[in-house]
C-alpha positions, -999 to +999 in steps of 0.1 A: +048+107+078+037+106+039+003+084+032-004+070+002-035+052-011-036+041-046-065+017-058-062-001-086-093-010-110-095-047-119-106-041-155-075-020-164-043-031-169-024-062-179-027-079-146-063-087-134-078-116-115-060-145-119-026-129-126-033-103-101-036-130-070-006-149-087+019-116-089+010-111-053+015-143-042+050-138-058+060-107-038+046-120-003+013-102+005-026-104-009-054-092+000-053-083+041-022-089+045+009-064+062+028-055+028+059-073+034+082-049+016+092-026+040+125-032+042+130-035+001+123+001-004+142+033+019+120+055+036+086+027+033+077+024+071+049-005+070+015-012+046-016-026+044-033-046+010-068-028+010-094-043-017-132-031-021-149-061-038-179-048-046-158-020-064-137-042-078-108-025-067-074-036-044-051-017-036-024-005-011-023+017+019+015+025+024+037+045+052+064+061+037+087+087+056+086+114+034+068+123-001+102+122-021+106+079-011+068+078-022+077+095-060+103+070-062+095+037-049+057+034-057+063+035-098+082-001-092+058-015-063+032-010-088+051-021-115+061-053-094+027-059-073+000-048-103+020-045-136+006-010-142-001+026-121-029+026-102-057+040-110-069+060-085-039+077-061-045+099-027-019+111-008-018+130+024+005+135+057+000+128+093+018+138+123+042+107+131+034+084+155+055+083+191+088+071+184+091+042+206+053+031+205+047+005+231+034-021+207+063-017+174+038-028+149+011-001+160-002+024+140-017+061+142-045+057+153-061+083+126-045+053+098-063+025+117-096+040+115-088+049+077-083+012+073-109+003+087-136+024+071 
């Protein structure tokens, strides 16, 4: 399983604020929300909206299945959610989760406690 966190500053880019709230409104997730795009994009396994206020920073925790769906699809869920790249990006692997978990929409536990923190 292939991590990605990507944060994006909210004095760079086109979108900021206002626009920012609106664009996400558009594509069906904000701020704590479960991104909602999992099944738009192959190989994205679930999401989280992550935003540090006193930072002034969102962003997006996402699940993808491997690195190569990651390289692809994040350039247009950027695009799409934050009209830019983000600014800061960190991405990582974990060992995948039990197949048939007994709760579907559970995570890792190691991703919980990331998002979280």
């Amino acid at each position: 399983m292939h991590v990605v966190i990507a944060w994006w500053d909210g004095t760079r880019g086109a979108t900021s604020g206002t626009a920012r709230t609106v664009r996400s409104e558009e594509t069906g997730f904000g701020p704590g929300a479960t991104v909602s795009l999992a099944g738009e994009y192959p190989g994205l396994r679930d999401g989280q909206w992550i935003d540090d206020p006193v930072a002034g920073r969102e962003g997006l925790a996402l699940i993808w299945d491997c690195a190569d769906s990651a390289d692809l699809f994040l350039p247009m869920i950027s695009e799409l959610t934050f009209g830019c790249a983000p600014s800061h990006r960190w991405a990582f692997e974990l060992d995948d989760a039990p197949s048939t978990p007994a709760d579907p929409g559970m995570r890792p536990a190691e991703l919980e406690l990331l998002l979280r923190a």
